[in-house]
N, CA, C and O atoms as a GROMACS GRO file, in nm:
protein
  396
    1UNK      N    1   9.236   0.362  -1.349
    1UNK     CA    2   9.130   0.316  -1.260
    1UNK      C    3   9.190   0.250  -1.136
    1UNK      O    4   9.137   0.264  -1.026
    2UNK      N    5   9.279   0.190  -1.150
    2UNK     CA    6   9.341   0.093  -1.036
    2UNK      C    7   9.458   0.176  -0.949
    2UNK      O    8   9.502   0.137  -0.841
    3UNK      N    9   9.498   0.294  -1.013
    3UNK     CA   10   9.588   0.370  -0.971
    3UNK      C   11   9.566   0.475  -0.905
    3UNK      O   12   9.650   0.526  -0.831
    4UNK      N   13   9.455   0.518  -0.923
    4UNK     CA   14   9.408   0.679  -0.886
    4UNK      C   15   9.345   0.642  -0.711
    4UNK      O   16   9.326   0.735  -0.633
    5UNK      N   17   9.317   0.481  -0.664
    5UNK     CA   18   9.300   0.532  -0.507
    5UNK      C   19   9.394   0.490  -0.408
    5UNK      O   20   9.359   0.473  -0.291
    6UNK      N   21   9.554   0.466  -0.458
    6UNK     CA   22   9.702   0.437  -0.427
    6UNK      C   23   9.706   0.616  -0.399
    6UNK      O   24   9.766   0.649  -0.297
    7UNK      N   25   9.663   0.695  -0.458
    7UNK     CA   26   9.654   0.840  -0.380
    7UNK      C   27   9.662   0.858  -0.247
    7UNK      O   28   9.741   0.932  -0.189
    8UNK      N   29   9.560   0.773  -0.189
    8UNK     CA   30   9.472   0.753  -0.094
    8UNK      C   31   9.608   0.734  -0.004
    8UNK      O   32   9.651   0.829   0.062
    9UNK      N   33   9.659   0.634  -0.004
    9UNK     CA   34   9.777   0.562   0.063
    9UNK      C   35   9.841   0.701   0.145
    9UNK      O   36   9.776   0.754   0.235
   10UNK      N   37   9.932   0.735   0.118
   10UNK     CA   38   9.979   0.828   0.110
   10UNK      C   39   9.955   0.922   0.293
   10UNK      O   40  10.031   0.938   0.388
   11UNK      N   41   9.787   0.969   0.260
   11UNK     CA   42   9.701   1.027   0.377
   11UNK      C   43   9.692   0.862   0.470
   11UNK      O   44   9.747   0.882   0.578
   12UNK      N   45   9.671   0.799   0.466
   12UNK     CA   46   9.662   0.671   0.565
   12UNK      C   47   9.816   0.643   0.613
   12UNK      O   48   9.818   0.590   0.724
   13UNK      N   49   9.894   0.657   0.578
   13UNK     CA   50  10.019   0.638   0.610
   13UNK      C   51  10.068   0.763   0.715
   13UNK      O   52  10.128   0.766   0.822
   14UNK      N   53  10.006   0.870   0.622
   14UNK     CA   54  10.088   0.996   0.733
   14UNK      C   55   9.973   1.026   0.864
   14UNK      O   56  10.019   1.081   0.964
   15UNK      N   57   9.852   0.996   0.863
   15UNK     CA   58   9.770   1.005   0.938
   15UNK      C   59   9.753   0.845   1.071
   15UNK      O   60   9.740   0.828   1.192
   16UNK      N   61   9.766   0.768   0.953
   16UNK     CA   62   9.767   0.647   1.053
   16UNK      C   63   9.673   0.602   1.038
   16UNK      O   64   9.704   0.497   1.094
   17UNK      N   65   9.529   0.578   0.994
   17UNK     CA   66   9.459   0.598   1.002
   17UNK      C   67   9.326   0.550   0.850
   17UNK      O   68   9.308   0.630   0.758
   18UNK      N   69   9.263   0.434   0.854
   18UNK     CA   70   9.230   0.395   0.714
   18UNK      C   71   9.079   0.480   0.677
   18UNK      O   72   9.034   0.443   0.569
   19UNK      N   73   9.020   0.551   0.726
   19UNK     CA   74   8.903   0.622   0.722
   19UNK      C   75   8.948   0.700   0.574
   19UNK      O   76   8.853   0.747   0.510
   20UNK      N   77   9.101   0.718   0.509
   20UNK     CA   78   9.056   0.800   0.352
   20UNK      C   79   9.056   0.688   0.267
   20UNK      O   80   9.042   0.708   0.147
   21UNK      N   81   9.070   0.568   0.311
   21UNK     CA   82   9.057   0.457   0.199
   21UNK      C   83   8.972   0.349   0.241
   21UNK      O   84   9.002   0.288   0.344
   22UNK      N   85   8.868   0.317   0.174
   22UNK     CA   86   8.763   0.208   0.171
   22UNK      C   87   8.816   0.089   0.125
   22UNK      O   88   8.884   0.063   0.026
   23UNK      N   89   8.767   0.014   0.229
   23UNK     CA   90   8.805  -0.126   0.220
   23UNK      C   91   8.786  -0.186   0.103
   23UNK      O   92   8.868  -0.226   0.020
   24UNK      N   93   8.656  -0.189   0.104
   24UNK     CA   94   8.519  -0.254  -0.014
   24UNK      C   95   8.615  -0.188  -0.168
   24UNK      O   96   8.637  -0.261  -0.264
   25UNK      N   97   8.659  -0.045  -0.162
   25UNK     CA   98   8.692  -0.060  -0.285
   25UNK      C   99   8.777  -0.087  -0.373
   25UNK      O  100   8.775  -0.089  -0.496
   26UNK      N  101   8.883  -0.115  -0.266
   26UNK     CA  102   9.020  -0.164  -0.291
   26UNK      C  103   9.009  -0.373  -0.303
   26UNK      O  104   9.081  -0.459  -0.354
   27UNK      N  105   8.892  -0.374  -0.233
   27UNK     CA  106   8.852  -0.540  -0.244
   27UNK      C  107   8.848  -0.566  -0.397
   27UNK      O  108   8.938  -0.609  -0.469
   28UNK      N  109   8.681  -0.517  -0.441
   28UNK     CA  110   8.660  -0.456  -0.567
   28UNK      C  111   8.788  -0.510  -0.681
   28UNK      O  112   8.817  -0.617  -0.734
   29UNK      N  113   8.848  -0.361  -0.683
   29UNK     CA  114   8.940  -0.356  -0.754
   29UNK      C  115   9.041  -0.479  -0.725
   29UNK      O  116   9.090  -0.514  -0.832
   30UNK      N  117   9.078  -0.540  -0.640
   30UNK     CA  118   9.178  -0.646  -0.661
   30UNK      C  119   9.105  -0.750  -0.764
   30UNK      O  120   9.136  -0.767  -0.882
   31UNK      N  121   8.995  -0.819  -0.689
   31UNK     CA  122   8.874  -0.904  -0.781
   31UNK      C  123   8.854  -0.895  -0.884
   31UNK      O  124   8.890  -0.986  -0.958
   32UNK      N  125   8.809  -0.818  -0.918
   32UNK     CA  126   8.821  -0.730  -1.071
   32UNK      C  127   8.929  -0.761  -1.157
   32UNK      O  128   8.914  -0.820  -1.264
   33UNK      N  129   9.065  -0.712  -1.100
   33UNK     CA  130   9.167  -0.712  -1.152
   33UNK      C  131   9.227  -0.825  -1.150
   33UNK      O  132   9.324  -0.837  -1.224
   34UNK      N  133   9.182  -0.948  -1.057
   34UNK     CA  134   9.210  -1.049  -1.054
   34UNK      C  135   9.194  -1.117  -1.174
   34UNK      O  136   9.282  -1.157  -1.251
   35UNK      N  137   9.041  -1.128  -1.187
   35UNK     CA  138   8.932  -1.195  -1.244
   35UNK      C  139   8.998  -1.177  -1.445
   35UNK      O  140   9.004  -1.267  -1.528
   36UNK      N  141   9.026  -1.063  -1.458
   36UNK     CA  142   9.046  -1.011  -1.545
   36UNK      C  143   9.225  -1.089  -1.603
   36UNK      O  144   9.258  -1.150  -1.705
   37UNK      N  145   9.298  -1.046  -1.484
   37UNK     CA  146   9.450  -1.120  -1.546
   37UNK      C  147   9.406  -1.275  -1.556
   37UNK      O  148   9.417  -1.322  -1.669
   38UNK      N  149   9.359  -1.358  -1.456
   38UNK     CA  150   9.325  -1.487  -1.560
   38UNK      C  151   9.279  -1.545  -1.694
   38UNK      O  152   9.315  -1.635  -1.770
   39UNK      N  153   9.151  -1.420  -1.686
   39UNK     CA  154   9.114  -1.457  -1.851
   39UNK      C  155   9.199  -1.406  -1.885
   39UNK      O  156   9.161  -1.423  -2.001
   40UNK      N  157   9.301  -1.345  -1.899
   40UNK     CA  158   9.378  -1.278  -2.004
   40UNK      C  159   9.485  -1.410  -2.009
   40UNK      O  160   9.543  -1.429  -2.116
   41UNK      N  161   9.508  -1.484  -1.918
   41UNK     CA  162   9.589  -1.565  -1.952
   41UNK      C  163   9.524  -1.698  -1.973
   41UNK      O  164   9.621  -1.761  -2.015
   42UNK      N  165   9.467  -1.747  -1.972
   42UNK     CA  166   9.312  -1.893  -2.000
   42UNK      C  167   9.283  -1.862  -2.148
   42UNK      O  168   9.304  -1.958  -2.223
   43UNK      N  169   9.235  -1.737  -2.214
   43UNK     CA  170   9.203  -1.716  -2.306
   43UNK      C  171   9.290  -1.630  -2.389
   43UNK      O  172   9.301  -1.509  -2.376
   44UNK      N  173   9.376  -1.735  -2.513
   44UNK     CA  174   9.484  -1.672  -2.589
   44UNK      C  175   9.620  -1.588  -2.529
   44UNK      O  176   9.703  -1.546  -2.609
   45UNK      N  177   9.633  -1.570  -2.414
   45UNK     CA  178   9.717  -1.486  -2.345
   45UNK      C  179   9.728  -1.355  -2.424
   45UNK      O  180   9.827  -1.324  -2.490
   46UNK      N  181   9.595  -1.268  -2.407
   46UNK     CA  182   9.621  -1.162  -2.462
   46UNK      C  183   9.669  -1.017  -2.372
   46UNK      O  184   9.623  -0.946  -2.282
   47UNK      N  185   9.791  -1.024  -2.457
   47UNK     CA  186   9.896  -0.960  -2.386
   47UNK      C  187   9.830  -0.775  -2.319
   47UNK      O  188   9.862  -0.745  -2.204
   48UNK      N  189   9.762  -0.694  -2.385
   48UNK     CA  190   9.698  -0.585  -2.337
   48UNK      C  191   9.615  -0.572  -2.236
   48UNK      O  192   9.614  -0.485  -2.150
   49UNK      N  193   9.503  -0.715  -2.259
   49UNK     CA  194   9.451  -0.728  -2.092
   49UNK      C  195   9.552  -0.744  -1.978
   49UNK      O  196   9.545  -0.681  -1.872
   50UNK      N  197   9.683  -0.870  -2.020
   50UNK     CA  198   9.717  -0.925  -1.911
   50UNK      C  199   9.796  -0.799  -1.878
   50UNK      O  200   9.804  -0.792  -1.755
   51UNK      N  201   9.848  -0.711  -1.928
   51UNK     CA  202   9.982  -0.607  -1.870
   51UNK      C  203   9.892  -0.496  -1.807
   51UNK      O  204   9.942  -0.448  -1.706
   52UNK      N  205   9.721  -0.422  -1.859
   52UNK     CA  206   9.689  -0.350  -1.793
   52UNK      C  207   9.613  -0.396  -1.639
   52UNK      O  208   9.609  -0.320  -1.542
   53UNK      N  209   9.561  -0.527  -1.642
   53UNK     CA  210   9.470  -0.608  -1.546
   53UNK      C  211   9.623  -0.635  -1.457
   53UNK      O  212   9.640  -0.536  -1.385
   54UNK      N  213   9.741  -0.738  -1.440
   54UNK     CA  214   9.813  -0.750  -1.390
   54UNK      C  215   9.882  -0.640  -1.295
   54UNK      O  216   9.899  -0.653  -1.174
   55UNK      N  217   9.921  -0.523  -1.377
   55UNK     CA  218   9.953  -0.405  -1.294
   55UNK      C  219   9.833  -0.369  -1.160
   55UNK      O  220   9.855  -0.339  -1.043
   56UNK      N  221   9.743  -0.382  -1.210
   56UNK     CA  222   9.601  -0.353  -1.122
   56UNK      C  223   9.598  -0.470  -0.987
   56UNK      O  224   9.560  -0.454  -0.871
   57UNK      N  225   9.651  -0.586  -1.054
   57UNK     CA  226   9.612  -0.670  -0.941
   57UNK      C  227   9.693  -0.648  -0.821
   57UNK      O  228   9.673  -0.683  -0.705
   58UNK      N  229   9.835  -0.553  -0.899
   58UNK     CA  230   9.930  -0.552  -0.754
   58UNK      C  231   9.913  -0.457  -0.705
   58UNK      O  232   9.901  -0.470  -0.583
   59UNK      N  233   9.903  -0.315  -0.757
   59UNK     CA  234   9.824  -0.224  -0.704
   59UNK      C  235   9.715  -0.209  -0.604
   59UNK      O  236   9.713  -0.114  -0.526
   60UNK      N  237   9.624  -0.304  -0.607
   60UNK     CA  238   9.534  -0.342  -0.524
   60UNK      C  239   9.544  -0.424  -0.447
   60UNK      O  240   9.457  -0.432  -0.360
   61UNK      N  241   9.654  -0.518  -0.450
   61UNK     CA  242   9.678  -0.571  -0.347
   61UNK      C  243   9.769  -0.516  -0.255
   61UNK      O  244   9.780  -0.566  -0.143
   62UNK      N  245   9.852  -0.394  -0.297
   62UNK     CA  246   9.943  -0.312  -0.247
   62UNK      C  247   9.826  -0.259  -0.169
   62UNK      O  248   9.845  -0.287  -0.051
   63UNK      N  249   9.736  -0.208  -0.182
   63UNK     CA  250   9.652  -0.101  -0.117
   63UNK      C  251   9.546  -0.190  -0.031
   63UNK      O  252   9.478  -0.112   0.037
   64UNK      N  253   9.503  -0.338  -0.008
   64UNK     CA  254   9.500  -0.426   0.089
   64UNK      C  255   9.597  -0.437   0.194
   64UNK      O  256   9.560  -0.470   0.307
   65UNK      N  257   9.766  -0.402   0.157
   65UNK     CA  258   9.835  -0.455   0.245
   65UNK      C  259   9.848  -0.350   0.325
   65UNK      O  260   9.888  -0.363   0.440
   66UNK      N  261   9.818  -0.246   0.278
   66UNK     CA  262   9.848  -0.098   0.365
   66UNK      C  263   9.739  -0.090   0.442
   66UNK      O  264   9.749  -0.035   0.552
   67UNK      N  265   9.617  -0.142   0.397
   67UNK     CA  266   9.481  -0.126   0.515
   67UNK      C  267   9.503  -0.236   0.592
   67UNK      O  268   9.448  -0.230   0.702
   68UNK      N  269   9.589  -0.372   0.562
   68UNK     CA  270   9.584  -0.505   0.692
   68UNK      C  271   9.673  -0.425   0.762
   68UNK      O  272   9.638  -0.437   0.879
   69UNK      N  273   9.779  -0.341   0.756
   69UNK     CA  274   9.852  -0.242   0.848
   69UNK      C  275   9.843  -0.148   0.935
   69UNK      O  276   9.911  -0.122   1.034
   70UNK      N  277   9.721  -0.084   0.874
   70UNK     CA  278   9.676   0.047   0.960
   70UNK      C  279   9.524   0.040   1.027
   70UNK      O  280   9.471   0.126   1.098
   71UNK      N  281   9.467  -0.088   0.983
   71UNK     CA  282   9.305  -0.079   1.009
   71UNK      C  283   9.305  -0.092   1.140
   71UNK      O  284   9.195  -0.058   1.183
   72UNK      N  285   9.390  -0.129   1.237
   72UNK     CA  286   9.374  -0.133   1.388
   72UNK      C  287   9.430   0.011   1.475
   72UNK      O  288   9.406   0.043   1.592
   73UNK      N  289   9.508   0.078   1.376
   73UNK     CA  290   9.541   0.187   1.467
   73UNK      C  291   9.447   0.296   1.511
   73UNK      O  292   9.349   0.302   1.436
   74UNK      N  293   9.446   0.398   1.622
   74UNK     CA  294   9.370   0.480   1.633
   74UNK      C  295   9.328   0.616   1.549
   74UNK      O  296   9.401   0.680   1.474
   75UNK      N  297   9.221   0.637   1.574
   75UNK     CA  298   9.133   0.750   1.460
   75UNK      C  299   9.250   0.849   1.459
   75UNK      O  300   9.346   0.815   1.527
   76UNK      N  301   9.260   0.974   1.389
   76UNK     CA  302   9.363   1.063   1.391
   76UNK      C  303   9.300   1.219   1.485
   76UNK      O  304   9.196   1.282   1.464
   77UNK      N  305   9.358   1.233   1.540
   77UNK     CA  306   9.322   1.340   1.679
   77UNK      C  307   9.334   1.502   1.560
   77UNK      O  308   9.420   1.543   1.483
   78UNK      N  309   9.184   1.557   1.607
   78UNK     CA  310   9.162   1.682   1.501
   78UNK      C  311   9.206   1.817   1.666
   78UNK      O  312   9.141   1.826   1.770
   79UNK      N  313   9.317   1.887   1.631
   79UNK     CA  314   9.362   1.990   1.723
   79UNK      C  315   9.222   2.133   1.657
   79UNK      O  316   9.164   2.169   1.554
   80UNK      N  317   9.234   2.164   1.808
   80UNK     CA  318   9.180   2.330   1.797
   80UNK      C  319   9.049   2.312   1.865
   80UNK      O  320   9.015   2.205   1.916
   81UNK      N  321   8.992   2.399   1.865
   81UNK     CA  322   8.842   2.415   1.910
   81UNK      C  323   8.811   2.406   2.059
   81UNK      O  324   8.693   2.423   2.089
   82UNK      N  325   8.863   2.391   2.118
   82UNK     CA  326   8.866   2.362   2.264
   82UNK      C  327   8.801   2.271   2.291
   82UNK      O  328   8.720   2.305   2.378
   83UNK      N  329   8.785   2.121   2.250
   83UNK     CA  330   8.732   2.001   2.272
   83UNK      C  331   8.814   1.924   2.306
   83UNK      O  332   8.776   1.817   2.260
   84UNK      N  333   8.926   1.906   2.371
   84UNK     CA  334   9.028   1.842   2.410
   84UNK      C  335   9.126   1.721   2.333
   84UNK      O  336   9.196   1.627   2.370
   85UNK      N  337   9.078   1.794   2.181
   85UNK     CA  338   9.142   1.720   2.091
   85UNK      C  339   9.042   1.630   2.025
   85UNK      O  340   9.093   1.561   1.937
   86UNK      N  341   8.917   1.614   2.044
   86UNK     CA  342   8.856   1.567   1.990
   86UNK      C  343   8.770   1.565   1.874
   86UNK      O  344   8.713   1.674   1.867
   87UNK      N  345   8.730   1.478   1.767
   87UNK     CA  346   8.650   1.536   1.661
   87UNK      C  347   8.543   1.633   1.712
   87UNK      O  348   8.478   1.605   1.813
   88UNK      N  349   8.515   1.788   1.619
   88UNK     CA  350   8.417   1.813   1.621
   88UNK      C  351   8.286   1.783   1.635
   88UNK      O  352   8.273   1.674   1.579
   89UNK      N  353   8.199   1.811   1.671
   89UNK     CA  354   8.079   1.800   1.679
   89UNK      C  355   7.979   1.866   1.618
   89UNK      O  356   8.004   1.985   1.598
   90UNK      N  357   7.852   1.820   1.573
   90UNK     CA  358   7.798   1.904   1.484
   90UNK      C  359   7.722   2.038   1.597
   90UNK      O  360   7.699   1.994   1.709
   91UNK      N  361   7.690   2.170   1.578
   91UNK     CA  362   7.646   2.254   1.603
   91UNK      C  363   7.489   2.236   1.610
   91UNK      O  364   7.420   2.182   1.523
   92UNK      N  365   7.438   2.298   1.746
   92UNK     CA  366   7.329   2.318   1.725
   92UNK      C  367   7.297   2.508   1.723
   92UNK      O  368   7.363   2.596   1.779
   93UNK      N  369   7.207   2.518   1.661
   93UNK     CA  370   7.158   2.689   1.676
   93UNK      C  371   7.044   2.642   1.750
   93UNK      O  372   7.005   2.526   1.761
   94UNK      N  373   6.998   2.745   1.800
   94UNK     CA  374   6.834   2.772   1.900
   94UNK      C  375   6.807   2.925   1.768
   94UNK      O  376   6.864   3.015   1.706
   95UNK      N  377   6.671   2.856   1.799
   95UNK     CA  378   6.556   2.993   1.688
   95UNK      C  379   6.518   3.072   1.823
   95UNK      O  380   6.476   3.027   1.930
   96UNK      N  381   6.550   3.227   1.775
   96UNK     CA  382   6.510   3.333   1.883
   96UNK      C  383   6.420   3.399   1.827
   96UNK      O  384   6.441   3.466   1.725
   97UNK      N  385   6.318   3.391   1.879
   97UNK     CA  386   6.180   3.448   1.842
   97UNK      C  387   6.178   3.648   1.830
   97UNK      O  388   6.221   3.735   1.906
   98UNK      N  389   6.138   3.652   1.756
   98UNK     CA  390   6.145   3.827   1.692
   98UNK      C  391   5.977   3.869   1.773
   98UNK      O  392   5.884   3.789   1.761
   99UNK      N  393   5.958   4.003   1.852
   99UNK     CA  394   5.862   4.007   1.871
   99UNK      C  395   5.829   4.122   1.865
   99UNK      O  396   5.711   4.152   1.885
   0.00000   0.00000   0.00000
């Protein structure tokens, strides 16, 4: 759960760019994972929460530190189409009347 959006990283790094990774859910998951390694250590120090919750907390904070890195750089420039490098745009059609 805590590992699978460190994927993410990866495309933000080579793109530049934090639009494949959500803020909110990498917040989430640190909190979570926070919340979780304390009780594991407050209550009995049970060792299975604290080693799977702990890994999570750095993980997610790994994937905070990569968005305080890249969240200011510019969007990533989409080539082709003859828009001068710019994102696409959505299409309009016109209805041609049959008569």
């Amino acid at each position: 759960m805590y590992a699978s959006p460190c994927l993410k990283i990866r495309d933000v790094v080579r793109t530049k760019s934090v639009e494949y990774m959500p803020f909110l859910l990498s917040l989430v998951c640190f909190v979570n994972a926070g919340i979780w390694t304390a009780y594991s250590l407050i209550h009995k120090f049970d060792y299975y929460v604290f080693a799977s919750n702990a890994t999570g907390t750095f993980l997610a904070a790994f994937q905070l530190i990569v968005y305080a890195i890249y969240r200011n750089k510019s969007t990533p420039k989409i080539d082709g189409g003859g828009n001068g490098g710019e994102k696409p745009s959505e299409i309009e059609i016109q209805a041609t009347e049959r008569v």
